[in-house]
C-alpha positions in Angstrom: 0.0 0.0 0.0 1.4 3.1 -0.9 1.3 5.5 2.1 2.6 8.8 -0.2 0.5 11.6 -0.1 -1.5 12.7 -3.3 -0.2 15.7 -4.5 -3.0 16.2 -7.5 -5.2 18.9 -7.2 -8.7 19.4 -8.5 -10.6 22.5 -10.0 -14.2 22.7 -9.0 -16.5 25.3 -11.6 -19.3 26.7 -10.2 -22.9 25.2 -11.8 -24.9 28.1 -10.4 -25.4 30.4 -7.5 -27.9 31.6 -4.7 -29.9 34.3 -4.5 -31.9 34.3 -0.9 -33.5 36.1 2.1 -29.7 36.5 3.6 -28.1 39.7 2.2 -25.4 38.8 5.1 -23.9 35.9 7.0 -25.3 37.3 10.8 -28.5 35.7 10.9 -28.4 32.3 8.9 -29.6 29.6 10.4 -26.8 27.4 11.9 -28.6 24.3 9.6 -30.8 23.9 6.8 -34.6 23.5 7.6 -34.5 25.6 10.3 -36.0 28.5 8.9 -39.0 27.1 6.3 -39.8 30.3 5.8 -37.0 31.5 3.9 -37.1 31.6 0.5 -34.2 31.1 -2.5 -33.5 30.4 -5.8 -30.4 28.4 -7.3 -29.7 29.8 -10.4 -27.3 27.7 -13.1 -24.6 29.0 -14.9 -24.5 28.0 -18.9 -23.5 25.5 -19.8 -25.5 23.4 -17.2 -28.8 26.0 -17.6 -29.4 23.3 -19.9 -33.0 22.4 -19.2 -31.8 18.4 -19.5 -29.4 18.5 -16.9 -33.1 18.7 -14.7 -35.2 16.7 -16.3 -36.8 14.5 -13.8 -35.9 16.3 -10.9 -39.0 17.6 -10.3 -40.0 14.2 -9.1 -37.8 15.1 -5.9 -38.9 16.9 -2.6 -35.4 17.3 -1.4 -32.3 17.7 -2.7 -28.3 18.3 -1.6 -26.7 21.2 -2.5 -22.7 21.1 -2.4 -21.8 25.2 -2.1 -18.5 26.8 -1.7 -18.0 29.0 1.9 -17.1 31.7 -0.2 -17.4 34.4 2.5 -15.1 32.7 5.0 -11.4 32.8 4.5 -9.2 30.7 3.2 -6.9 29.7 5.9 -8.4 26.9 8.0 -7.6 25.2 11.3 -7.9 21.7 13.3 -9.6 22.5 16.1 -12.5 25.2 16.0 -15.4 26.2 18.5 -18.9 25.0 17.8 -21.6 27.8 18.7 -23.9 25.2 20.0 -21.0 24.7 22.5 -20.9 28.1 23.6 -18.4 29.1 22.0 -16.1 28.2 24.5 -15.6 24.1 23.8 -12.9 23.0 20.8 -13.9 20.3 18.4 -11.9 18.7 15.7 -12.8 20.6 12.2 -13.6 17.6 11.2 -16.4 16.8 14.1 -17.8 19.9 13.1 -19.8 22.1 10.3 -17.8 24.9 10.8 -17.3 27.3 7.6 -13.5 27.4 8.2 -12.6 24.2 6.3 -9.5 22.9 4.0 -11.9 23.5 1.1 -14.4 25.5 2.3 -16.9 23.1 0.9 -20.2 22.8 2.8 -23.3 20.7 2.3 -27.0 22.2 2.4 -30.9 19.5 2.4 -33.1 22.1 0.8 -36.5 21.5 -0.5 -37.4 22.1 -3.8 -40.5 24.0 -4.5 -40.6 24.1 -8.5 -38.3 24.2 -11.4 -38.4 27.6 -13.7 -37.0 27.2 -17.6 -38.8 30.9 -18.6 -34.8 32.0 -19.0 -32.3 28.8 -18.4 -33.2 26.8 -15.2 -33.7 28.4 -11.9 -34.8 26.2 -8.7 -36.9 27.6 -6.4 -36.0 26.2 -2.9 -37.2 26.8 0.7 -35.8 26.6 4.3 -31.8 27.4 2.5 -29.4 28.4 5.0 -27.2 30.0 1.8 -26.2 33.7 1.8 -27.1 35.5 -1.6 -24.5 34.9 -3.6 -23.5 31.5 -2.6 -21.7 29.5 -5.6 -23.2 26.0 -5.6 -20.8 23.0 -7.2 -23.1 20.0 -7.5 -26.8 18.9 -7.2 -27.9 15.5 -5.8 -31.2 14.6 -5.2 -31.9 13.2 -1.5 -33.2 9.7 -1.0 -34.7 9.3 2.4 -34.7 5.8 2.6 -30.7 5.6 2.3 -29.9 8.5 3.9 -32.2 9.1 7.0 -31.1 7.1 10.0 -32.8 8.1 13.2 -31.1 6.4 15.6 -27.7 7.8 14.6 -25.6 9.4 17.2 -25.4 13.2 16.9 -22.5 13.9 19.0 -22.6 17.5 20.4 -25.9 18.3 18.7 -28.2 15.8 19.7 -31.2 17.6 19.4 -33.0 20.4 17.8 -31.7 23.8 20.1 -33.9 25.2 22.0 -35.9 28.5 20.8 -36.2 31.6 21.9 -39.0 33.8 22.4 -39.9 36.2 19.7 -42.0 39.8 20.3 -42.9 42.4 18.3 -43.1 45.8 19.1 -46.4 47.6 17.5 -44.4 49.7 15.4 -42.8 46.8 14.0 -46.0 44.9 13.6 -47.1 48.4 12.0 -44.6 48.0 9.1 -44.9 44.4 8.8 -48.5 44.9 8.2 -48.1 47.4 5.1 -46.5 44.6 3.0 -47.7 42.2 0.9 -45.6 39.1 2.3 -46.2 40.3 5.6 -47.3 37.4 6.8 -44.2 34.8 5.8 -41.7 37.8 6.5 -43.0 37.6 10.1 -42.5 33.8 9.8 -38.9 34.3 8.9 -38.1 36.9 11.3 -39.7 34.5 14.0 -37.9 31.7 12.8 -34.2 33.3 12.7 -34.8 35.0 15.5 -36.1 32.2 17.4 -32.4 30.1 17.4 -30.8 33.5 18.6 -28.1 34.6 16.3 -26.7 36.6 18.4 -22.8 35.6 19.4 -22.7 32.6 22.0 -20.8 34.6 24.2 -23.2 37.8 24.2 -26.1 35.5 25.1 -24.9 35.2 28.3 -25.4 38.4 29.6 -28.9 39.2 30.6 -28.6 42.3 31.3 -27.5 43.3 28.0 -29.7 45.7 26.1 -27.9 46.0 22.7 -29.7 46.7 20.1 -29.0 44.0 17.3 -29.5 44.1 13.3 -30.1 41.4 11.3 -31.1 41.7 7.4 -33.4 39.5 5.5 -34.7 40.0 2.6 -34.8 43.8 1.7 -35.1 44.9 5.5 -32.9 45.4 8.7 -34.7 43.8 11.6 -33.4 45.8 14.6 -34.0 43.7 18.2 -32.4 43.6 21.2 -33.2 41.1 24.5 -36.0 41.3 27.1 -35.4 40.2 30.5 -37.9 39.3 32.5 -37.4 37.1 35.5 -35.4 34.1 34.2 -37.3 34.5 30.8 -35.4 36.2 28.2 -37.3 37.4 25.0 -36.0 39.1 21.7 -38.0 41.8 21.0 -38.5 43.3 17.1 -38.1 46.6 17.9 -37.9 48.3 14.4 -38.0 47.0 10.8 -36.5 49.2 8.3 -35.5 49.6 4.3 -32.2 48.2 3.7 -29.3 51.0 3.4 -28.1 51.0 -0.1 
């Protein structure tokens, strides 16, 4: 058995890319799914807009999307610090889903809502955890019955966190309500809001009253934390236009 390292690299061409409900990286769900609220579409580059290169894919619910960390830097180390550790705890790279990786190659389960071939092929996905932008390399459809397993172990994540609770102040509710997706932008703001974004070690401190911002879509969500008793609440406080 030759033990020798292999020293041949390999190019990888983006197929498409992402545009979602995450101008920026503060905000996105830590996992796919999470948010079901949150809307994208995968758009593919030529040559692979070929409407062939989908046909049959619509008979799929779910499908795998292998992206590119494009936002996070290059360099990469062994041991990192999971957020759902508090930030605090190292882990192996390798026993996480950290962004800072060799490769920076990541792996997204999104659901696939329809198939548009008006101009090329666009797939219109929900519950993405991608930020606009995000160059996608591959597309695999997802087969439950070989790739859902229950029972496996989950290590350090064994469960679903736990969620916060979400308030809205009436003037947020106010501009909410002037909006024609009013209703699933309140969903999504609920939804990322409820796994608190906010850095591990800044959720700590209960007597912080920061004011936070978080975009989605083409608003800033301002919020900051409500303390009352043991109970902590993030409270909408203000949603505004998107600075240009």
């Amino acid at each position: 058995m030759d033990d020798a390292p292999n020293s041949e690299h390999f190019t990888l061409t983006p197929i498409g890319h992402v545009v979602s409900d995450y101008p920026d990286k503060f905000g996105i769900p830590r996992q796919p799914g999470l948010a079901p609220a949150a809307n994208a579409r995968l758009i593919l580059n030529a040559p692979y807009n070929d409407p062939l290169a989908v046909r049959g894919l619509e008979d799929f619910s779910h499908l795998w999307l292998s992206f590119i960390f494009h936002q996070s830097p290059e360099r990469w180390s062994p041991l990192v610090r999971p957020p759902r550790l508090g930030g605090n705890k190292k882990v192996g790279v390798f026993a996480s889903r950290s962004t800072h990786r060799p490769n920076r190659l990541g792996l997204s389960l999104v659901r696939l809502v329809g198939i548009d071939l008006q101009h090329g092929v666009a797939l219109q996905l929900q519950g993405c955890d991608l930020v606009s932008g995000t160059p996608v390399v591959d597309i695999k459809p997802y087969l439950p019955w070989a790739e859902s397993h229950p029972n496996a172990q989950a290590g350090f994540a064994p469960e679903t966190p736990t969620l916060m609770e979400v308030a809205f102040h009436p003037a947020a509710l106010d501009t909410l309500a002037q909006r024609q997706d009013s209703a699933n932008l309140l969903a999504l703001i609920e939804q990322v809001l409820s796994q608190d974004p906010r850095p591990a070690y800044k959720q700590k401190d209960r007597t912080s009253e920061r004011l936070y911002g978080v975009r989605l879509r083409d608003v800033d969500v301002k919020f900051r934390q409500r303390q009352k008793g043991e109970a902590t609440t993030l409270e909408v406080m203000a949603i505004e236009p998107c600075a240009e």
